[in-house]
Kinemage of the C-alpha trace (Angstrom):
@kinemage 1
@onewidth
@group {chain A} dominant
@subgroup {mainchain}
@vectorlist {calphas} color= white
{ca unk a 1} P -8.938 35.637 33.740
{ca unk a 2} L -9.433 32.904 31.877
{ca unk a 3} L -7.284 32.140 28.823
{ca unk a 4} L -8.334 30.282 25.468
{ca unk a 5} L -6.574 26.989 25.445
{ca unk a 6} L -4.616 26.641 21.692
{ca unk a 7} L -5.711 23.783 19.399
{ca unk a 8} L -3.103 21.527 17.960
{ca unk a 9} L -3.996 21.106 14.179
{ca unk a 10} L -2.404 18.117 12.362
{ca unk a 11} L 0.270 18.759 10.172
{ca unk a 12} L -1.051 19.762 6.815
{ca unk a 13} L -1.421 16.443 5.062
{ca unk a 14} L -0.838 13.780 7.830
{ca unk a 15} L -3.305 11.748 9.715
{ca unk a 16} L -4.302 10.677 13.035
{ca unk a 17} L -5.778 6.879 13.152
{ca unk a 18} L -8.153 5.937 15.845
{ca unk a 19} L -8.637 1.952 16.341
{ca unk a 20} L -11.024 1.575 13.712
{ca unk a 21} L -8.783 3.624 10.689
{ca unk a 22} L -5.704 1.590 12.454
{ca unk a 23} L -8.081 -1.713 12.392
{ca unk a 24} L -8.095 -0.831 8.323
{ca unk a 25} L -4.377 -0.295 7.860
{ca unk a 26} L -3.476 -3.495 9.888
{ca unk a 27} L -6.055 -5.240 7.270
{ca unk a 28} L -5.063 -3.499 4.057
{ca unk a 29} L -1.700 -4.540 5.088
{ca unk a 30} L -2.532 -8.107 5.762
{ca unk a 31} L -4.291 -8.307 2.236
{ca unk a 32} L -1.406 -7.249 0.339
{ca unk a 33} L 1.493 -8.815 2.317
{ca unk a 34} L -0.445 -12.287 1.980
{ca unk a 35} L -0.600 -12.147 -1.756
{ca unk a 36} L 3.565 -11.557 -1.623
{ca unk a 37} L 4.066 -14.347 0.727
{ca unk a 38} L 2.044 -16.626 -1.612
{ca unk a 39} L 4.508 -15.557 -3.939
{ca unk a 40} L 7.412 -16.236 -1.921
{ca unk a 41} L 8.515 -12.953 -0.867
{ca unk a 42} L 10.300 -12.007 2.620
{ca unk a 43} L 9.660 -8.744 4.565
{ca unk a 44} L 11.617 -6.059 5.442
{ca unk a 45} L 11.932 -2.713 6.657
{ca unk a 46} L 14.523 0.505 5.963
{ca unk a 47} L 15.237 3.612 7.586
{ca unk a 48} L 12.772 6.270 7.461
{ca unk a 49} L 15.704 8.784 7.037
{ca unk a 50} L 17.982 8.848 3.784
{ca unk a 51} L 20.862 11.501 2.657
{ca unk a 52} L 19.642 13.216 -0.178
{ca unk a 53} L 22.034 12.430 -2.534
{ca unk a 54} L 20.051 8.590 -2.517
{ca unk a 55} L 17.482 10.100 -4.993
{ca unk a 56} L 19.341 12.684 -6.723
{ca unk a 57} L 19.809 11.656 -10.750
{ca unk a 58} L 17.862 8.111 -8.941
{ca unk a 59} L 14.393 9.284 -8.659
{ca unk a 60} L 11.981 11.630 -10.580
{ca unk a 61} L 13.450 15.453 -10.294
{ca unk a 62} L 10.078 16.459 -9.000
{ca unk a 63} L 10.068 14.646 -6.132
{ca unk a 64} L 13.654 15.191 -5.446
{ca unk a 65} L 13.328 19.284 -5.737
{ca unk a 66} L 9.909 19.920 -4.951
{ca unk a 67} L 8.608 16.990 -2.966
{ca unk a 68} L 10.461 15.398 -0.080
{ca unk a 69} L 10.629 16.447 3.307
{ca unk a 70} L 13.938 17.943 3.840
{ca unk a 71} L 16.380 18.385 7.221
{ca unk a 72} L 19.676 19.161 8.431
{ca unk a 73} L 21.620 16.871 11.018
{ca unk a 74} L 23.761 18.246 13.337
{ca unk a 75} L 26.607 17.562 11.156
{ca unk a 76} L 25.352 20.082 8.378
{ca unk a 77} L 24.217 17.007 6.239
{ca unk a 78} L 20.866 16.968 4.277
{ca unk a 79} L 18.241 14.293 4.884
{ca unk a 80} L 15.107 13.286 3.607
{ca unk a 81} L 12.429 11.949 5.079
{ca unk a 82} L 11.758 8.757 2.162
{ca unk a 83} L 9.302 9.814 -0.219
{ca unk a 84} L 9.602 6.182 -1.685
{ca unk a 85} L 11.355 2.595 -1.247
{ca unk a 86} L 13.366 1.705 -4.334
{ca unk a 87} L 16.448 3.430 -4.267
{ca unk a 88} L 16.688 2.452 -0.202
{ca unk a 89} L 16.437 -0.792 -1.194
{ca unk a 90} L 18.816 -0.763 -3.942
{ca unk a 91} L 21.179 0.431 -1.473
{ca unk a 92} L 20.289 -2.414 0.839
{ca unk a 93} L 20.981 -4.929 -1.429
{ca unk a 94} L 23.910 -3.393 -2.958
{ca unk a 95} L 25.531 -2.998 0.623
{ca unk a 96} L 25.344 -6.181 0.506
{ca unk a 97} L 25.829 -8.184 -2.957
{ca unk a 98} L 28.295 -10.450 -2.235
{ca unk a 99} L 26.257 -11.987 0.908
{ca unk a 100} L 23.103 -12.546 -0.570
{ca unk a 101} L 21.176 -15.301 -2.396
{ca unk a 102} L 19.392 -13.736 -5.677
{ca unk a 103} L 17.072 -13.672 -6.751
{ca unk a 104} L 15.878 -11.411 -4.062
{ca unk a 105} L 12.430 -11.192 -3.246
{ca unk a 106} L 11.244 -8.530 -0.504
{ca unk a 107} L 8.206 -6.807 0.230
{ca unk a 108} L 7.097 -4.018 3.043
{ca unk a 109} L 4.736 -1.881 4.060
{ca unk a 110} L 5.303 1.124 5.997
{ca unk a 111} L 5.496 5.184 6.477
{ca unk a 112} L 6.396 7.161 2.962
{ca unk a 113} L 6.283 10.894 2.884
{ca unk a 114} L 6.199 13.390 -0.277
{ca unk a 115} L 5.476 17.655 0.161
{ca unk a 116} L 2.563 17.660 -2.167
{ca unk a 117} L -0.586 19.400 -2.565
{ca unk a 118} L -3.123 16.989 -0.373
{ca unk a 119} L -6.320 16.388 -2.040
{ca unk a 120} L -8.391 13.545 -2.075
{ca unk a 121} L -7.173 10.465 -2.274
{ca unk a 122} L -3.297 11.602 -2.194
{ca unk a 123} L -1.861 13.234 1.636
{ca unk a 124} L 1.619 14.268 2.571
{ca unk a 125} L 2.060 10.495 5.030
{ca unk a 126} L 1.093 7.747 3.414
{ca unk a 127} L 1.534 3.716 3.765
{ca unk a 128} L 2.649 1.866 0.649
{ca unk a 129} L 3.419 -1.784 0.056
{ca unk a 130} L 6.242 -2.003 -1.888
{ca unk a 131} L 7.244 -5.333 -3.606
{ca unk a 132} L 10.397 -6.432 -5.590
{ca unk a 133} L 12.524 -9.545 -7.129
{ca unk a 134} L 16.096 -8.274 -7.669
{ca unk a 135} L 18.210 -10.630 -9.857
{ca unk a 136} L 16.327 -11.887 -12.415
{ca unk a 137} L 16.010 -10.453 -16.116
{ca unk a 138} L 13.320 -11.970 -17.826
{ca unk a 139} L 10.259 -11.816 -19.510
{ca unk a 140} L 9.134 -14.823 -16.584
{ca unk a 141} L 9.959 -12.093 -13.934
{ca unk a 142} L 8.127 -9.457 -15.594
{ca unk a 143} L 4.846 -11.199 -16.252
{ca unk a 144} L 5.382 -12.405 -12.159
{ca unk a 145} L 5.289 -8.681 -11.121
{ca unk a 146} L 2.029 -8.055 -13.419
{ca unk a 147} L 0.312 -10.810 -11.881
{ca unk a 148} L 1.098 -10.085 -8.977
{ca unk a 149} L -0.512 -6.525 -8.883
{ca unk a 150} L -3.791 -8.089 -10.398
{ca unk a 151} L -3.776 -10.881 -7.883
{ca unk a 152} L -3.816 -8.017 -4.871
{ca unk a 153} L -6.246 -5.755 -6.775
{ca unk a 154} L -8.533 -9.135 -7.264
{ca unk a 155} L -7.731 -9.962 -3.449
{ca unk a 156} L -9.909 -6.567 -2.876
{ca unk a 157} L -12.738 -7.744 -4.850
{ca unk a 158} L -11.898 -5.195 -7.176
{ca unk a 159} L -12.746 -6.025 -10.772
{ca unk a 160} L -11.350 -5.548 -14.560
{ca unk a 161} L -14.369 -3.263 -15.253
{ca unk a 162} L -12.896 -0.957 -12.260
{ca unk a 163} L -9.321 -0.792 -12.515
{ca unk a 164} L -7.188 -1.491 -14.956
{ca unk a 165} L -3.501 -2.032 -15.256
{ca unk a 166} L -1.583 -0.364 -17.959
{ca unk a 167} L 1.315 -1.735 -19.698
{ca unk a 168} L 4.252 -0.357 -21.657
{ca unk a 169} L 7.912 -0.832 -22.448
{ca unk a 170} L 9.662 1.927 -21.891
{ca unk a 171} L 13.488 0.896 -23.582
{ca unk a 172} L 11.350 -0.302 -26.882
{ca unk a 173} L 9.153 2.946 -26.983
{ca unk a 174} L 11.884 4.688 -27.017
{ca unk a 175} L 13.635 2.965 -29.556
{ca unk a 176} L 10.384 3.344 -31.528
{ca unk a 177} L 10.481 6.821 -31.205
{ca unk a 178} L 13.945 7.308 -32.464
{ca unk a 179} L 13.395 5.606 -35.447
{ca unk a 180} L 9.810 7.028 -35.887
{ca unk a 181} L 10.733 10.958 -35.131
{ca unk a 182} L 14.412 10.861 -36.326
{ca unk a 183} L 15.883 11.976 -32.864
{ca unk a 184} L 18.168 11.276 -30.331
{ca unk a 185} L 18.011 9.078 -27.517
{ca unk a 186} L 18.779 12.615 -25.574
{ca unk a 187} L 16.063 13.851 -27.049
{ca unk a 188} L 13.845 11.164 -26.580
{ca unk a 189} L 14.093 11.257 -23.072
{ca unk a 190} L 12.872 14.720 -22.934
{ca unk a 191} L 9.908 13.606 -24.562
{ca unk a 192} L 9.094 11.022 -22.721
{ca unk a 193} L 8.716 13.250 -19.969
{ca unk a 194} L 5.885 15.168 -21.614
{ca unk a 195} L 4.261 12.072 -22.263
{ca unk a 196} L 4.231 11.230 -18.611
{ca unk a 197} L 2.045 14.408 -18.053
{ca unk a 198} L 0.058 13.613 -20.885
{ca unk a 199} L -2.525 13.560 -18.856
{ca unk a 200} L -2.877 16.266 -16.861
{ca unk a 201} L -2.588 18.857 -20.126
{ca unk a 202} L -4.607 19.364 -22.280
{ca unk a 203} L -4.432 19.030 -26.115
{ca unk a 204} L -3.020 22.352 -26.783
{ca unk a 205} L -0.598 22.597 -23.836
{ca unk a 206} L 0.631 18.672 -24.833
{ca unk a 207} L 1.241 20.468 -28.540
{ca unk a 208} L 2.667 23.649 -26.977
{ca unk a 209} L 4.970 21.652 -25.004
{ca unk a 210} L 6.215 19.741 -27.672
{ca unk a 211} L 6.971 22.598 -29.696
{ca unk a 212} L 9.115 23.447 -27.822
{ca unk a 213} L 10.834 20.541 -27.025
{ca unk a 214} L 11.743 20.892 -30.574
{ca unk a 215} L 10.094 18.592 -32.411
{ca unk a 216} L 8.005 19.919 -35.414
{ca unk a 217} L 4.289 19.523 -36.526
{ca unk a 218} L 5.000 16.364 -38.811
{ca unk a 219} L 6.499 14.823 -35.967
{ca unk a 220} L 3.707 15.733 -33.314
{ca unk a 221} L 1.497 14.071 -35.597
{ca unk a 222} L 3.437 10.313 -35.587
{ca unk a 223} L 4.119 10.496 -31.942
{ca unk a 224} L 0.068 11.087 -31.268
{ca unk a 225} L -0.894 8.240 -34.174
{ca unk a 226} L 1.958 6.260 -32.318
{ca unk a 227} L 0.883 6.764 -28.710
{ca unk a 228} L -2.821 5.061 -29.969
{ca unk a 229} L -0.963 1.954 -30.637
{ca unk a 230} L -2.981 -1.079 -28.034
{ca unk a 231} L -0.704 -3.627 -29.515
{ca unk a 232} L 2.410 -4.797 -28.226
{ca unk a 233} L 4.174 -5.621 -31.977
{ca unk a 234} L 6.217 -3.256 -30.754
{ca unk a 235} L 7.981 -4.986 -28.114
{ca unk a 236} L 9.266 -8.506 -28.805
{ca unk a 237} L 9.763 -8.221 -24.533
{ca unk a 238} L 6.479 -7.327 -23.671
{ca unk a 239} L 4.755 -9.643 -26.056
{ca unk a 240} L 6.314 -12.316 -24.329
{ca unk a 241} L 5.375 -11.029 -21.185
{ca unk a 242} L 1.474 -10.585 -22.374
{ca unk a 243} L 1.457 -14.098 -23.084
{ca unk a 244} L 3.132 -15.322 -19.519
{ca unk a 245} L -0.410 -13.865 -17.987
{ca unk a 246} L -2.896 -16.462 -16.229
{ca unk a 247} L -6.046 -16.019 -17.808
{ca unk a 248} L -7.626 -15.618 -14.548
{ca unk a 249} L -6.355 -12.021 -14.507
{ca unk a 250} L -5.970 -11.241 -18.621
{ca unk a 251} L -8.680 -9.103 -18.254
{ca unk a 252} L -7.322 -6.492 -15.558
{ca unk a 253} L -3.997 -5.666 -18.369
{ca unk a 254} L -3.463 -3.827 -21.292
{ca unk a 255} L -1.220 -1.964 -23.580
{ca unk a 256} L -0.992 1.695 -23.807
{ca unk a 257} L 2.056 3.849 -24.703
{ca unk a 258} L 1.323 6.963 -22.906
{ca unk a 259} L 2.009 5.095 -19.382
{ca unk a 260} L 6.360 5.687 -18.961
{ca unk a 261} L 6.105 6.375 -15.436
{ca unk a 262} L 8.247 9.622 -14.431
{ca unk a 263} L 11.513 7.932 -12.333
{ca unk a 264} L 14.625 8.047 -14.422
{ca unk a 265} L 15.379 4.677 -13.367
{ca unk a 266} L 13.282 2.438 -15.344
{ca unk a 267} L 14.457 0.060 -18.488
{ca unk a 268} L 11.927 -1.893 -19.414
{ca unk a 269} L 8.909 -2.332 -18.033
{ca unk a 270} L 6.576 -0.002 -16.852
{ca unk a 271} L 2.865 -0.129 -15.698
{ca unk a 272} L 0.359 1.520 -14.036
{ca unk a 273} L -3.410 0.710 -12.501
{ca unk a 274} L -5.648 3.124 -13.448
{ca unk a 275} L -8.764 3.543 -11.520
{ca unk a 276} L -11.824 3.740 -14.152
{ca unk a 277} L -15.181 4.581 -11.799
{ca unk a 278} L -17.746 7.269 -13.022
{ca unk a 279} L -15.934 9.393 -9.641
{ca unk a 280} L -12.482 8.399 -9.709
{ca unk a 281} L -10.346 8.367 -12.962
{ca unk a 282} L -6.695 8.289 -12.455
{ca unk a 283} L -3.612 6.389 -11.846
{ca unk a 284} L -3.728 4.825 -8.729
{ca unk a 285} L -0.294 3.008 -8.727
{ca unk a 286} L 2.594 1.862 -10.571
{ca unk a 287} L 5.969 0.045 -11.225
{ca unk a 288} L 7.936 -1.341 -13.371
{ca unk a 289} L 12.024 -2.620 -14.204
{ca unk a 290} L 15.198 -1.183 -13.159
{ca unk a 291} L 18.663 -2.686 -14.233
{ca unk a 292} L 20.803 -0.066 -13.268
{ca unk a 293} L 19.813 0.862 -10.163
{ca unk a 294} L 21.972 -1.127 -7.243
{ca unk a 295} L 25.148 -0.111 -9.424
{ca unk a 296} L 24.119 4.030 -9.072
{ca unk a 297} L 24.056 3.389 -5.475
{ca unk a 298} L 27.696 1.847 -4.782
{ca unk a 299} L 27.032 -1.693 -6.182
{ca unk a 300} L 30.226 -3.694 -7.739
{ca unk a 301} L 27.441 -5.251 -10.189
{ca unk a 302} L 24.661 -5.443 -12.333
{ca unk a 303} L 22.017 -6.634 -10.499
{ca unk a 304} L 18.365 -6.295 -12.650
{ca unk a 305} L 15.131 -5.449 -10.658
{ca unk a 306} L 11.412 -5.319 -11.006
{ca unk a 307} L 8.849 -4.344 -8.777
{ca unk a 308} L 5.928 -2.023 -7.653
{ca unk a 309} L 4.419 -0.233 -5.266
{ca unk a 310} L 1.116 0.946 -4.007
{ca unk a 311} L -0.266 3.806 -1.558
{ca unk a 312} L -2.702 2.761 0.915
{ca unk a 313} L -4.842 6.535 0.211
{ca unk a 314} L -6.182 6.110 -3.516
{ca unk a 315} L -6.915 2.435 -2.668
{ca unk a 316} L -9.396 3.659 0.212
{ca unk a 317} L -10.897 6.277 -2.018
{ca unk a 318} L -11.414 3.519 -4.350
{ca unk a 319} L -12.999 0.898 -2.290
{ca unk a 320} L -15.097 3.655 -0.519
{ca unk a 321} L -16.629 4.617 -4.281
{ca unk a 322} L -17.092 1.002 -5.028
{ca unk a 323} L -18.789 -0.389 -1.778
{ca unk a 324} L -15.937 -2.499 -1.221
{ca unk a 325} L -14.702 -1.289 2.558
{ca unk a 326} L -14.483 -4.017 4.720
{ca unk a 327} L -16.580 -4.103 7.629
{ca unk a 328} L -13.740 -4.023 10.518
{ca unk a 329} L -14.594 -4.283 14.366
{ca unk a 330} L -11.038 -3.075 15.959
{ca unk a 331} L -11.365 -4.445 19.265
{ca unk a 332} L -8.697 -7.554 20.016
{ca unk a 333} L -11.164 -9.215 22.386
{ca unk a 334} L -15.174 -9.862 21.913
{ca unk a 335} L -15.289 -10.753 25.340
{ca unk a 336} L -16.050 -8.629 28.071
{ca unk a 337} L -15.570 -9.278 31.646
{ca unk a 338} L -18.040 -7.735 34.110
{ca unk a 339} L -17.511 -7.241 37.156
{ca unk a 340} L -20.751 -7.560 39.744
{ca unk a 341} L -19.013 -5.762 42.348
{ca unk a 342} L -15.978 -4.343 44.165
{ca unk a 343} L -16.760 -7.292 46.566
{ca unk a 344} L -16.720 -10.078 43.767
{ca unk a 345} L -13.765 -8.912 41.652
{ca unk a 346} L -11.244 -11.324 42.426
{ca unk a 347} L -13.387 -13.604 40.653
{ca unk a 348} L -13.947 -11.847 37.371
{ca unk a 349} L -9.888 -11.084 37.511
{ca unk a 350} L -9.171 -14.723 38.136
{ca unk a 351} L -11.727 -15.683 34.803
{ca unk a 352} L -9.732 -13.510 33.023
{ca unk a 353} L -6.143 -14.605 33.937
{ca unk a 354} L -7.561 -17.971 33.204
{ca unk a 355} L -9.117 -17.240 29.641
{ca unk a 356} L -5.449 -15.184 28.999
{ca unk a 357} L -3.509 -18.853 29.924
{ca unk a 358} L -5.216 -19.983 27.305
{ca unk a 359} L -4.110 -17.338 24.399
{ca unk a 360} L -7.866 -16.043 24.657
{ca unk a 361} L -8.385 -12.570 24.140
{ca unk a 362} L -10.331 -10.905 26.830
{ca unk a 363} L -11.277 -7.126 28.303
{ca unk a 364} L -12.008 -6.947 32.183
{ca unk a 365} L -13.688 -3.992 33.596
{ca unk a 366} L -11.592 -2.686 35.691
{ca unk a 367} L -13.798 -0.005 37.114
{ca unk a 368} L -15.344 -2.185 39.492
{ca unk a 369} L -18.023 1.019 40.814
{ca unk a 370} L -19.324 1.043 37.646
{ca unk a 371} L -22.932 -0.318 37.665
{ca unk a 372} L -23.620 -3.570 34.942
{ca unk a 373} L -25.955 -1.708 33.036
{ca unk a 374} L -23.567 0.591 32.135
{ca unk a 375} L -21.388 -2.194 31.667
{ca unk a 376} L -23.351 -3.735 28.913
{ca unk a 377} L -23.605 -0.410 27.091
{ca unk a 378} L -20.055 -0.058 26.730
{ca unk a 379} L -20.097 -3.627 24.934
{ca unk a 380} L -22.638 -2.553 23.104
{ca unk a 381} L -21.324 0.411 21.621
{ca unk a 382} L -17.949 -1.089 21.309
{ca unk a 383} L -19.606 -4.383 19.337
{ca unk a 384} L -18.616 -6.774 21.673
{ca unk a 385} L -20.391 -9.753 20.807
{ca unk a 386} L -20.298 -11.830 24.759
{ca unk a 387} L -20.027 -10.294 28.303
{ca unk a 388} L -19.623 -12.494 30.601
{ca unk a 389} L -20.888 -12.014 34.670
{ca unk a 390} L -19.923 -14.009 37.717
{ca unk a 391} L -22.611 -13.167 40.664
{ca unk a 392} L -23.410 -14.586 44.242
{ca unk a 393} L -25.554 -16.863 42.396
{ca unk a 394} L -22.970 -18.049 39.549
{ca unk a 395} L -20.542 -18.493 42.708
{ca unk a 396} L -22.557 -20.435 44.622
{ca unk a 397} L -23.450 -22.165 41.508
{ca unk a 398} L -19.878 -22.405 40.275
{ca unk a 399} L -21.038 -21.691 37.059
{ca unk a 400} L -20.310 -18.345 34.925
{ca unk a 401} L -23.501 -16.504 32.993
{ca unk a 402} L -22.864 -15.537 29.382
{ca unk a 403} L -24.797 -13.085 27.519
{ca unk a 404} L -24.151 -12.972 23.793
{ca unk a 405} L -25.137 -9.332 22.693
{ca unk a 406} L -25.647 -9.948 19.204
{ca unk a 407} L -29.129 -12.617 19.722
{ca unk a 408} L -29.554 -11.391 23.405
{ca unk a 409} L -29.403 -14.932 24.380
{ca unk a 410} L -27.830 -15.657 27.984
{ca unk a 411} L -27.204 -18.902 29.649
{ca unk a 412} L -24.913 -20.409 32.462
{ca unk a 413} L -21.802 -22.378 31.195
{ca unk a 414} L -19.005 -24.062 33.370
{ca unk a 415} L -14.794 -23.101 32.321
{ca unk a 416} L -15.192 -25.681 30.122
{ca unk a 417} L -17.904 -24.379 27.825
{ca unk a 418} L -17.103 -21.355 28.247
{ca unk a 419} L -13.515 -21.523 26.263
{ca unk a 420} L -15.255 -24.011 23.821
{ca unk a 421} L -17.770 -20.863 23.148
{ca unk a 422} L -15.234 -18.225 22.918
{ca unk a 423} L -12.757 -19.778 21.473
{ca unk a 424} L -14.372 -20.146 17.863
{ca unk a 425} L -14.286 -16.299 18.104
């Protein structure tokens, strides 16, 4: 009797990658680590696993309650898988704050994971480059960060017109609001939570919300008027930080109050990109600075932070809509090694021991049954651009035939030409 075989589904929300989505990680990776490291910034890695008490009172509630991936060791003690960087690395560098030379500047990309509702654009597993200078509290540092996320959006051949980054500061705002609304700095920090949903209610449910938060109609009035505000009077800080922009990248910023980003842990700064295409209109990333953070996790001192981070998912969506996806060919080698026959062999495995001595990437077919023709179709289909034959003929010849697949052009060459050929690859 024969039995159905079961069919492993992924994991709601996680991916597989076959070579070519893996050939677009290992870029997108590439493209933002390089703008870091023109920057100055080292790389590093964390654990994967954190207690949960990292993020508690650290991180937004939300993701703390209702989005990380949750486990018990052996020992009883809750873990999470890391739904984001910062607070690891606060503990990094607080673990060790005596040893270190500030300002530190780190950057990584790697495995995050949050228990969300997937959609498009936004999984359960996700890569993120995250990027930070711990150390320094000024408006210099600040403007550094900005640039730097408009530097790695620009090194995408994204444009102004198509994302935008978002600027705030979130200690002046609230001060503003105080003053403006007549309430407490308790208070205050209720609202701004509303205001970080902003915009995902709508009119009424924004009202409704802040009803009941307590403030009254005269009040929900300001706060609206004040939320319009695109100038940054408001903010001695951030004016100073507008002003510390290249003009290269000016046109990729700009103010607007709404954006306090939801993590309990920021005192200043805060930004966001938001994607602006006819099919895509929401945040995409964000950031922004944290003063207070190393101390929360077992740091002796005050040791200010900035820095941002961005998911590798809503970037793809984004380059998709736009046309912007590079064009990625995963293999490691474009040369293929045929072999004639189970009789000639030796020679196509000594070619390609010689090519590998000299840090030249190259595939031999090691199925040496398998006829030429069939050969060449497999470098075909895996865009191979030379194969490369050695034949009675070529040995008697001492010479080696090499077919480039793109132009369909073949010709003998000796070792000699060979590497010079393959080696501009």
């Amino acid at each position: 009797m024969n039995q159905t075989k079961k069919v492993y589904q992924n994991v709601k929300g996680t991916r597989n990658f076959y070579p070519e989505d893996w050939a677009f990680q290992q870029w997108l990776s590439q493209q933002w680590l390089s703008v870091g490291r023109l920057f100055g910034f080292q790389e590093y890695e964390s654990s994967m696993l954190e207690p949960i008490e990292l993020y508690l009172e650290k991180s937004s509630v939300e993701i703390v309650k209702e989005q990380t991936f949750s486990l018990q060791d052996r020992s009883g003690e809750t873990l999470v898988l890391r739904p984001e960087l910062t607070p690891s690395l606060a503990k990094m560098v607080a673990a060790k704050e005596n040893e270190l030379s500030f300002p530190v500047r780190w950057q990584s990309y790697g495995r995050f994971w949050r228990y969300e509702k997937p959609q498009k654009g936004r999984g359960r597993e996700f890569f993120q480059w995250n990027i930070d200078c711990l150390g320094v509290d000024s408006p210099e540092s600040d403007a550094e960060m900005i640039s730097i996320a408009c530097y790695a959006l620009k090194n995408l051949n994204l444009t102004p017109n198509e994302v935008q980054i978002k600027v705030n500061n979130r200690f002046d705002l609230e001060n503003l609001l105080i003053k403006k609304l007549s309430i407490d700095s308790k208070q205050v920090k209720t609202i701004l939570r509303a205001i970080d949903k902003i915009d995902k209610l709508s009119p009424t449910e924004f009202n409704t919300w802040l009803l009941e938060l307590g403030l009254n109609n005269n009040q929900i009035n300001i706060l609206l008027e004040t939320l319009k505000t695109t100038s940054p009077d408001f903010s001695e800080r951030l004016t100073q930080v507008l002003n510390l922009i290249p003009n290269d990248i000016k046109d990729y910023v700009q103010i607007d109050l709404k954006i306090v980003r939801g993590f309990e842990y920021y005192t200043g700064l805060v930004f966001e990109a938001w994607a602006n295409t006819s099919e895509l209109k929401r945040s995409i990333f964000g950031g922004g600075r944290y003063d207070n953070l190393t101390q929360q996790v077992g740091g002796q001192k005050v040791i200010p932070g900035v820095g941002f981070a961005i998911g590798d998912m809503p970037i793809f969506e984004l380059l998709n809509i736009t046309n912007k996806l590079p064009l990625l060919n995963p293999n490691s080698s474009q040369i293929l090694i045929a072999t004639f026959s189970s009789e000639l062999y030796n020679y196509s495995n000594d070619l390609a021991n010689f090519l590998r001595s000299k840090n030249i990437n190259c595939l031999l077919n090691n199925d040496p049954s398998l006829k030429l023709s069939n050969q060449f179709k497999f470098a075909n289909r895996n865009n191979i651009k030379y194969v490369v034959v050695i034949g009675p003929d070529e040995i008697k010849q001492n010479t080696i035939m090499l077919k480039n697949m793109t132009s369909g052009e073949q010709k003998l060459v000796d070792r000699n030409e060979l590497i010079n050929i393959v080696s501009m690859l």
